[in-house]
C-alpha positions in Angstrom: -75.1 218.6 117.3 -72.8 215.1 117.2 -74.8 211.6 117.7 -72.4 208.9 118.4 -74.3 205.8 118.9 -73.1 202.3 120.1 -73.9 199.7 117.4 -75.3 196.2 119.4 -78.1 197.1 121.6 -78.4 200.0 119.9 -78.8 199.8 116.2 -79.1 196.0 116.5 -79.1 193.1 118.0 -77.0 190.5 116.2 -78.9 189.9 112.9 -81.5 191.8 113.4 -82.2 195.6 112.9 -83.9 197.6 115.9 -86.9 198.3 114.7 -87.1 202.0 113.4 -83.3 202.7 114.0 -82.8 203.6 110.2 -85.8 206.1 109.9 -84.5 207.6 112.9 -80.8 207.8 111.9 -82.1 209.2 108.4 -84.4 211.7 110.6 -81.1 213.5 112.1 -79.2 213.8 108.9 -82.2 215.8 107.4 -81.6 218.1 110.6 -78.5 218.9 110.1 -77.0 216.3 112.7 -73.9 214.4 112.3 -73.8 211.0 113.1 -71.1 208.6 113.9 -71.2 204.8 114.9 -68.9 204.1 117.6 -68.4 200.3 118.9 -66.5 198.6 120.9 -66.6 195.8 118.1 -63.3 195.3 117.4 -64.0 191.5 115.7 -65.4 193.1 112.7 -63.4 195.2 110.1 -64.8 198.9 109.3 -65.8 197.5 105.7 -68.0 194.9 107.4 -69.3 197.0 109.9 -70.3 199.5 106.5 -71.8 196.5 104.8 -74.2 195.4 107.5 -75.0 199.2 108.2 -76.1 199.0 104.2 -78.0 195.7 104.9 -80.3 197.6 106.9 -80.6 200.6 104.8 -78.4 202.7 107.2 -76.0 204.8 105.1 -72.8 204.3 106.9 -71.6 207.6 105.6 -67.8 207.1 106.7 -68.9 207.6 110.1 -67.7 204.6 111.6 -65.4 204.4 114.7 -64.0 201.1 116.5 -62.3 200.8 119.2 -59.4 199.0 117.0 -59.3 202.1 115.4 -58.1 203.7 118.9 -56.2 200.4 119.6 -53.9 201.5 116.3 -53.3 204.5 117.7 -51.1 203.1 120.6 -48.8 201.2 118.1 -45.5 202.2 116.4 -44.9 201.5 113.2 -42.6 198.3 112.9 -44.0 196.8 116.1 -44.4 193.2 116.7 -48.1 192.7 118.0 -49.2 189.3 119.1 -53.1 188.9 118.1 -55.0 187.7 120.3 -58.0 189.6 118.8 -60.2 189.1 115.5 -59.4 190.4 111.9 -60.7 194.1 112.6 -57.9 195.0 115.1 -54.8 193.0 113.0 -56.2 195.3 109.6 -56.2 198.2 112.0 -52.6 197.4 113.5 -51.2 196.6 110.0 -52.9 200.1 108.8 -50.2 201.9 111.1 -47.3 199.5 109.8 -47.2 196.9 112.9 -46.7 193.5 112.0 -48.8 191.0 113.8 -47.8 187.5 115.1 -49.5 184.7 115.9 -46.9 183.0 118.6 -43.8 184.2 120.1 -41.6 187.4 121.0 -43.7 190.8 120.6 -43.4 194.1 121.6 -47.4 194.3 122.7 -50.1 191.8 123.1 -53.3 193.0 121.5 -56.6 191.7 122.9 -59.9 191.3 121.2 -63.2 190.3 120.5 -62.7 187.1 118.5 -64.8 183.8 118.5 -62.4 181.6 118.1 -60.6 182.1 121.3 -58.4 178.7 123.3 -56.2 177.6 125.6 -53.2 177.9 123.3 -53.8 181.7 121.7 -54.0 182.2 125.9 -50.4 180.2 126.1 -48.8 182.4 123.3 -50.3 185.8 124.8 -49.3 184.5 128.4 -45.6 184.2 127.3 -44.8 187.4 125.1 -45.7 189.3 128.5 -44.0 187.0 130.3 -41.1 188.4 127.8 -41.7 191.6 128.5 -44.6 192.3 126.3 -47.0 195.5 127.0 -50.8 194.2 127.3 -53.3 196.1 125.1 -57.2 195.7 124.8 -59.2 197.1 122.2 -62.2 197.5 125.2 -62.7 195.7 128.3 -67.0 195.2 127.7 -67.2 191.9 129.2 -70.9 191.0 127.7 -72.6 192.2 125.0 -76.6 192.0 123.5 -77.3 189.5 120.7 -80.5 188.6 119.3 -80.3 185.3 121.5 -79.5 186.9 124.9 -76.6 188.6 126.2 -72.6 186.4 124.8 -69.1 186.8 126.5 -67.5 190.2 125.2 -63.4 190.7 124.9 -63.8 192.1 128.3 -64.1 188.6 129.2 -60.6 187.3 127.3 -58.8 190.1 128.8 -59.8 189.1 132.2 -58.4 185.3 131.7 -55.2 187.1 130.4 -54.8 189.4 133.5 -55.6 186.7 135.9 -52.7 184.5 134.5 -50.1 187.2 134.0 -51.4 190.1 136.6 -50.5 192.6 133.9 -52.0 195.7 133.8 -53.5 196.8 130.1 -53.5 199.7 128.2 -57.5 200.3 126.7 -58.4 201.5 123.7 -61.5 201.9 123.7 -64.8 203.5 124.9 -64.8 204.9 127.6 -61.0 205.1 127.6 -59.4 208.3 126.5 -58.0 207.5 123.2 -61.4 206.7 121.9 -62.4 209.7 123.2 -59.2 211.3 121.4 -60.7 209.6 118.3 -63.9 211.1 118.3 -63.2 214.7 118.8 -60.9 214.4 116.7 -63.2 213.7 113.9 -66.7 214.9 115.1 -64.8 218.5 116.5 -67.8 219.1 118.8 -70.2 218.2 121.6 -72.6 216.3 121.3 -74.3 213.2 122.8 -73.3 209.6 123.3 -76.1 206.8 123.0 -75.6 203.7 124.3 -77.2 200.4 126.1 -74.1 200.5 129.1 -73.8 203.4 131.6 -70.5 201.7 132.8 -69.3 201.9 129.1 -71.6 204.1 126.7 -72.2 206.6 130.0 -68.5 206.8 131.4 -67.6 207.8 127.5 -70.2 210.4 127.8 -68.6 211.6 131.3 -65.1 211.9 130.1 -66.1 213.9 126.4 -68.2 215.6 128.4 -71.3 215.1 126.0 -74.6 214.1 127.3 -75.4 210.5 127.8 -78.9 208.9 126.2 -79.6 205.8 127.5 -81.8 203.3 125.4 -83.2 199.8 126.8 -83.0 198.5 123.7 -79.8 196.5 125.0 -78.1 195.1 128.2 -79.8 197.7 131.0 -83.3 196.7 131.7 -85.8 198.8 133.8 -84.9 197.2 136.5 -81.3 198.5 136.2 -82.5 201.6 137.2 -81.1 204.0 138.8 -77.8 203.9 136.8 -74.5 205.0 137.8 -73.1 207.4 135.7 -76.7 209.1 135.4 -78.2 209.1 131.8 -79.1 212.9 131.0 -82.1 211.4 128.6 -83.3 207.5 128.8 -85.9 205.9 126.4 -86.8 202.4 125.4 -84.5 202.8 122.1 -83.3 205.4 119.9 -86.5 206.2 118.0 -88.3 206.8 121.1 -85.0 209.1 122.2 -85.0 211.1 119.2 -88.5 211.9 119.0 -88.1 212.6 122.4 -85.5 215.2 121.8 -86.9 216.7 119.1 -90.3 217.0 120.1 
């Protein structure tokens, strides 16, 4: 069986390693499971997310999938993208051939998790759809769990961009369906999707039509509960789901 997990609220939280995460992750591979690390993420570039995997003793094992990896996969080669994103979505776009812009005409608007986000990266995105620009986020998440409480997601850039231009974006990411593209194309099975977010980990689930584990490691609390869509396993974090799959 497939295990795509989400990376913050599952595997961490910010700096800090969920405890018991990497014994567990090592505990499927010596069951013959195949594991991928799908986040919405797009700030980081896949070599940092590998080196903070490897900071916590978790062998990334080329299994890791971001949502500026689906992002790419809307873009033609020679395109003009303006960034309003961090540097793991421009090395993505620029893997594909597009050539990204900081100001100006463009043939898309890309939007991001970044944390260096203004008014005036909100002026140049504003005008290249003005122009005639297509609007294109990498996920719409609009919080996500660090390990000092939950922090503004690119969810929460794209909405300042649609309320000033009313565009309507193309999304990349989970639970969108070129993520969902992405991943059977690599993992070629079912499988099950573990996340913190029904709205996002659990509506990926839905649409691959794997089953959904959901950990409360991460944004949903107990007192979440019930969810909507329904998680098909829940446990307070991934150790605790895969012992309770396995047992």
């Amino acid at each position: 069986m497939t295990w795509a997990l989400d990376l913050d609220g599952v595997v961490w939280l910010g700096d800090k390693v969920i405890q018991g995460v990497g014994e567990s992750i090592t505990s499927l591979r010596e069951k013959g499971e195949q594991v991928f690390f799908v986040t919405n993420n797009s700030g980081r570039t896949v070599f940092e997310v590998e080196e903070k995997l490897n900071s916590f003793n978790i062998e990334p094992a080329g299994g890791v999938i971001t949502s500026a990896m689906a992002m790419a996969t809307l873009l033609s080669p020679d395109e003009t993208v303006l960034t309003l994103c961090g540097k793991g979505a421009v090395e993505e776009m620029e893997k594909v051939g597009a050539k990204p812009v900081k100001e100006g005409k463009a043939d898309s608007v890309v939007v991001g998790f970044h944390e260096d986000y203004d008014y005036w990266k909100l002026t140049a995105a504003l005008q290249a759809i003005d122009a005639g620009a297509r609007l294109i986020a990498t996920n719409d998440d609009l919080t996500y769990p660090s390990h000092d409480g939950i922090r503004p997601g690119a969810g929460s850039i794209l909405a300042s961009l649609v309320a000033a231009t009313e565009a309507v974006p193309e999304i990349a990411g989970k639970p969108y369906q070129p993520m969902c593209d992405l991943l059977n194309e690599l993992s070629g099975g079912s499988g099950i999707m573990v996340g913190d977010r029904p709205d996002t980990d659990g509506r990926f689930a839905k649409n691959l039509g794997w089953d959904f584990g959901l950990v409360l490691s991460g944004v949903t609390k107990v007192s979440d509960l019930p969810v909507d869509p329904p998680h098909d396993f829940l446990a307070n974090n991934l150790p605790d789901m895969v012992e309770q799959i396995f047992s």
